[in-house]
N, C-alpha and C positions, 0 to 999 in steps of 0.2 A: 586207718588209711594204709594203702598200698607202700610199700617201699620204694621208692626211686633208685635208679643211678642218677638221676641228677642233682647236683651239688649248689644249694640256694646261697653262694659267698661267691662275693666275685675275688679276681684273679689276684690285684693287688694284694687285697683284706689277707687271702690263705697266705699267700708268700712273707707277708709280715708276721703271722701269727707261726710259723715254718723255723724263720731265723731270730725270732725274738730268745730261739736257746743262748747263743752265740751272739748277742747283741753289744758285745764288749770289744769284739773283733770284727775293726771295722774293714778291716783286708778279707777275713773270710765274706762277710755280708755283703760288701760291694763284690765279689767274685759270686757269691749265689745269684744278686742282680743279673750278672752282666750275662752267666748262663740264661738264662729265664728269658732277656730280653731277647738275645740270637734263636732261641726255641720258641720262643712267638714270633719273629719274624719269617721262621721256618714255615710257621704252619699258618701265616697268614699269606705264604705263598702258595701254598697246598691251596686253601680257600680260594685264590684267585685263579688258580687251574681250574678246581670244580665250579666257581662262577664263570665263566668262559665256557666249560662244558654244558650247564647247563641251559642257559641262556641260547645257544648256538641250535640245540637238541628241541629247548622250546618254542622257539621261534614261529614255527609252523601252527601251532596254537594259543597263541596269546591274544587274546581278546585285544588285548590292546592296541596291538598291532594294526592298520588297514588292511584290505584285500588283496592289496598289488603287493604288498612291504609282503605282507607272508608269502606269496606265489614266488617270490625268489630265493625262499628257504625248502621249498620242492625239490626233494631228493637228500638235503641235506641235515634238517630235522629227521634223527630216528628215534620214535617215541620210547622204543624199550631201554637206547642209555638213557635218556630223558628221567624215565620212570627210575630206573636201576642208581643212576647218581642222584636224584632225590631222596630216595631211603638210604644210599650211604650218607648224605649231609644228616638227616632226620638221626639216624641211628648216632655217628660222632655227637652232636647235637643232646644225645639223650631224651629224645622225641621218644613216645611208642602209640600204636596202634589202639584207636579203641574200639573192644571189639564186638561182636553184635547185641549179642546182648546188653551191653551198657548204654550202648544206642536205645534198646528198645524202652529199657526202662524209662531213660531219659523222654522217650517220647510219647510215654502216657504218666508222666510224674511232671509236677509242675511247681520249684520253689517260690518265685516272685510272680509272675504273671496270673497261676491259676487259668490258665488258658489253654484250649485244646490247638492244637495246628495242623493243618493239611499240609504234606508236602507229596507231590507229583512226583515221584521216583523215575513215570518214565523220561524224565528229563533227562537222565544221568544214566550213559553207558556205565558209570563203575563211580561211585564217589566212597571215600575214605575220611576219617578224622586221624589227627593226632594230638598228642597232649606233652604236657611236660611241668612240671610244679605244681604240688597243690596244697590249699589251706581253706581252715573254715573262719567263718567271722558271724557274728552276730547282726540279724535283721530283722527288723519290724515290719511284718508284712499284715494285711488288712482280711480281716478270717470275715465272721456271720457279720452283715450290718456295720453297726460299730464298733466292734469288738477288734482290736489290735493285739497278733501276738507278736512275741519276740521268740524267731529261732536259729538255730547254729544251718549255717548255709554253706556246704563244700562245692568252693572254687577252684577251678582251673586256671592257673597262671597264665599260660599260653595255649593255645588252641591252632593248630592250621586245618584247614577245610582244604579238599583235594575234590574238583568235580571237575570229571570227564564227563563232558556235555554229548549226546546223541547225535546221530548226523540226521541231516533233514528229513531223508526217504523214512528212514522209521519213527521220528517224530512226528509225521505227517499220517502213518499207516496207526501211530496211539492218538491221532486226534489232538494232539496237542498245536496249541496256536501259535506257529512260529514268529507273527507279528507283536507278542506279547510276553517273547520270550525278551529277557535280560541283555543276553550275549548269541553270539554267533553259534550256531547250531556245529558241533564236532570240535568247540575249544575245548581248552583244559583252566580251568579261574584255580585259582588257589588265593585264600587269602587268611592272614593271622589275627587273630584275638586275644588279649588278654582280660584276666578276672572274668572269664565265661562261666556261670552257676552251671554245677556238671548234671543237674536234673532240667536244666534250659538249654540243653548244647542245641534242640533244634529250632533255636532264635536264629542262629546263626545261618539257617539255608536262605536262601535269595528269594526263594518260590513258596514260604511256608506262609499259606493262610489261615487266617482264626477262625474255627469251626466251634460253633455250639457243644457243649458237652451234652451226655445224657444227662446228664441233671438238671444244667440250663433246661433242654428242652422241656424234662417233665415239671420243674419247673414254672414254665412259662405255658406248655399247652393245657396240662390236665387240668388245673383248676379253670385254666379259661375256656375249655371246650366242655367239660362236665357242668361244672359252676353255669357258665352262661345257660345251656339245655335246663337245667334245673329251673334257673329263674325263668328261662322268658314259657315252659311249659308248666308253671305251678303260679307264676304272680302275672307275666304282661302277658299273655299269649290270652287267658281265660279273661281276665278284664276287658283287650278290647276286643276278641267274640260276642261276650255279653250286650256291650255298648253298642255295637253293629246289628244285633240281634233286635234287640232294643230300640234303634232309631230304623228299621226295616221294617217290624211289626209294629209298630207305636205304642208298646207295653212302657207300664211304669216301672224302672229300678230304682235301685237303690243308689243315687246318683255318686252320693257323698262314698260311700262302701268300696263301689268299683274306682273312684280317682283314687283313695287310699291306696287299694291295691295297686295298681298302676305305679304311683308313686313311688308305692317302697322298689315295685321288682326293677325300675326304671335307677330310681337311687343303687340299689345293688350290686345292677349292672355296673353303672357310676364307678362304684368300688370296683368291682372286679376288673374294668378300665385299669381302672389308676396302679389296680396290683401288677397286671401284664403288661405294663407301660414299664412299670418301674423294673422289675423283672429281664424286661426288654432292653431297658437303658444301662441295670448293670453289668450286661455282655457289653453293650456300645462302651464302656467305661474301662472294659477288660480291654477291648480293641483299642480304645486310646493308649491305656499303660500299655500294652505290646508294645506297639508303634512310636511311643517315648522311648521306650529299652533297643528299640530296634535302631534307632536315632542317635541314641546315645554309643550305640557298639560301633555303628558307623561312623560317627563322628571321634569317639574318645577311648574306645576301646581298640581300633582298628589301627592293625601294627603294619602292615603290608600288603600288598594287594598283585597277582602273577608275577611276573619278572622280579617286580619292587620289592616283595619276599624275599628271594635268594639272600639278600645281602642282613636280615635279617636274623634267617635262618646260617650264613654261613658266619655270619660273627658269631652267635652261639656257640656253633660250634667248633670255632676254634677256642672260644672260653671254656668251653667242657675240656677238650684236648689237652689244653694248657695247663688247667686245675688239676686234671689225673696225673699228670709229669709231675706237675712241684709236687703231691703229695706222696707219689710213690719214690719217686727220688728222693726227697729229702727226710724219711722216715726209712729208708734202706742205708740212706747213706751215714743215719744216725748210728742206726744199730749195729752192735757188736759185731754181730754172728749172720752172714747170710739166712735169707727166712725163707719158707714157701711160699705161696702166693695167698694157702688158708690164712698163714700167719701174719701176715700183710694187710689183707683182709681183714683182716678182728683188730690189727692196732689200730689203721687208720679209722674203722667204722665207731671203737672205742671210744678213740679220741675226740669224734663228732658228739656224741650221747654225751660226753661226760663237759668238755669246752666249751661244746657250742647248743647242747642241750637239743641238738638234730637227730635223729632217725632216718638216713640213709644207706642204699646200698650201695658201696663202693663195687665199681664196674673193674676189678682188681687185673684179670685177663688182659682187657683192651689198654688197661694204664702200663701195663707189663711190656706188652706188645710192643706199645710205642716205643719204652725206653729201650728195647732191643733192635726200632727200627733206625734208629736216631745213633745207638753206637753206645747208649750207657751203660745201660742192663745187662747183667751176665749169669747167666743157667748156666750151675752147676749141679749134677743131678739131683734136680728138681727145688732146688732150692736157688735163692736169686738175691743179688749183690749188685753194686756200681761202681763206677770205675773212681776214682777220688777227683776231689773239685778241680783241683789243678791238668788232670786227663780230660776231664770234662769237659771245662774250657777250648780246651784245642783240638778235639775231637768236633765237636759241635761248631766253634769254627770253620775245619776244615770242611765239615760237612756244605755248612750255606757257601763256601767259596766255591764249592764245587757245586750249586744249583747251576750256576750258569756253565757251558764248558763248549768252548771255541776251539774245536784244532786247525791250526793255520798249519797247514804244509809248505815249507821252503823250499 
């Protein structure tokens, strides 16, 4: 598997496992709290700027909105911050992009379903996925007949679907039936999943139909269209010419001979019925399980759905935000000797492999960043230090007193 920067502990869990050095010093540890607690509420004000941004931005396309409710976000929805503070949320977030090719694969590879999908692309001026966590697990999926295997299945934690929907005039010019469309022609849907199988991410489109595989179909026609030609030109077709032949000229046959024949090519057929029936019903059987799994994303996997996302995605990401402070603060604030950032890097990613038996990429940059936008963090060429708990504290105070700032002039 890929590397993440995202970090599968929450906020609490690190910060205990951070100060459990110092767990005798119950002054210093309630002072590690009480930072942490003002640096989340820091950045769960950030989050409430960017929801307010967002939400404001997508106004203009939210399905869920009525017609008149949006007409008075005209002029004031502009799709490109829209667009631009959704991948800042995503990117804080530790969200990434997946990109075409993982798509493609995913959409002629098939874990659980075994089922093929159509999906209408000219639906969609521009749709996107992202992801963020992943793990495999073991599943018993249903191979030849009876035969059940068990296999290792890689899951997606989280999934958001990004679709910018067509506007009508070219919907209308690809033939596509705007009566039968889902949503409003020229929205934008966005909505979250989790435990998405990453060779099924295209369960998750709204418009994906189940299409017969080639296999299905050779399957289901060749033996039925050869097969059937075979029999009824070798057993039923030549029995009843004879028997016609026979009751037109008034000749004697062999009565017993030709119903024999008759019989079996007619039994045969029978069979070959029964084979293209059955053939036929375990696609009908495949479209059930789709539509169970499609059922169940909808009902039990589904985290968010346009607007109802933002909050979502912007708690995320301020638990990402938050989790890169405690770790780089308080492993700078350990160490001796200011570090660089490579060196920062390898303890904290260390410390994961070996504690917590993780394999991640610490986002070391962005966690640096922070603690220099915040007032902690200090570059000295090229290596980086923090300021000690007790500066800390009143620095970071000072900082949330001064979110708000009122000049009264007397």
């Amino acid at each position: 598997m890929t590397r993440e920067h995202y970090i599968p502990f929450n906020k609490e869990f690190l910060l205990e496992q951070q100060i459990a050095a110092f767990a005798d010093d119950k002054q210093k540890v309630d002072d590690f709290k009480k930072l942490f607690d003002i640096i989340e509420h820091y950045y769960h004000y950030e989050s409430f700027n960017l929801n307010r941004n967002l939400k404001q931005n997508y106004a203009l396309y939210d399905p869920d909105l009525s017609e008149k409710e949006r007409e008075d976000f005209i002029g004031k929805s502009d799709f490109s911050v829209f667009k631009e503070t959704l991948l800042t949320v995503l990117e804080r977030g530790n969200y990434y992009r997946i990109d075409q090719e993982t798509l493609k694969e995913a959409f002629t590879e098939s874990d659980l379903i075994g089922l093929n999908l159509a999906i209408d692309f000219h639906a969609f001026k521009d749709y996107e996925l992202y992801v963020r966590g992943h793990h495999k697990a073991k599943e018993t999926v249903k191979k030849y007949y009876f035969w059940k295997k068990e296999v290792e299945i890689e899951y997606y934690d989280r999934v958001l679907i990004y679709l910018n929907y067509s506007d009508a005039d070219y919907l209308t010019q690809k033939k596509v039936k705007l009566g039968k469309m889902p949503i409003d022609p020229g929205s934008i849907a966005l909505k979250i999943f989790k435990r998405v199988p990453k060779n099924d991410l295209e369960t998750i489109f709204p418009n994906a139909i189940p299409k017969m595989s080639l296999k299905d179909k050779l399957l289901l026609w060749v033996p039925g269209v050869f097969g059937g030609i075979s029999l009824l030109s070798a057993k039923v077709i030549p029995a009843l010419i004879n028997m016609y032949n026979a009751y037109e000229t008034g000749e004697t046959i062999d009565l017993l001979n030709s119903k024999t024949s008759l019989n079996q090519g007619l039994i045969a057929l029978g069979i070959l019925s029964a084979y293209c029936f059955r053939q036929y019903n375990n696609f009908i059987n495949k479209k059930i399980r789709y539509s169970k799994m499609l059922s169940d994303s909808l009902y039990f996997k589904n985290v968010g759905n346009n607007s109802g996302a933002f909050y979502s995605l912007l708690n995320s990401s301020e638990e990402e935000a938050l989790k890169e402070t405690i770790l780089a603060y308080t492993f700078l604030n350990k160490s001796q000797n200011p570090l660089t950032a490579q060196e920062l890097d390898s303890q904290i990613e260390s410390w994961f492999a070996s504690q917590l038996n993780t394999e991640l990429d610490f986002d070391v940059n962005d966690a640096l960043l922070k603690l220099k936008t915040i007032g902690l963090g200090i570059e000295t060429n090229g290596k980086w230090g923090v300021i000690p708990l007790n500066e800390a504290l009143v620095t970071i105070d000072e900082l949330w007193d001064n979110v708000f700032e009122y000049n009264v002039t007397k």
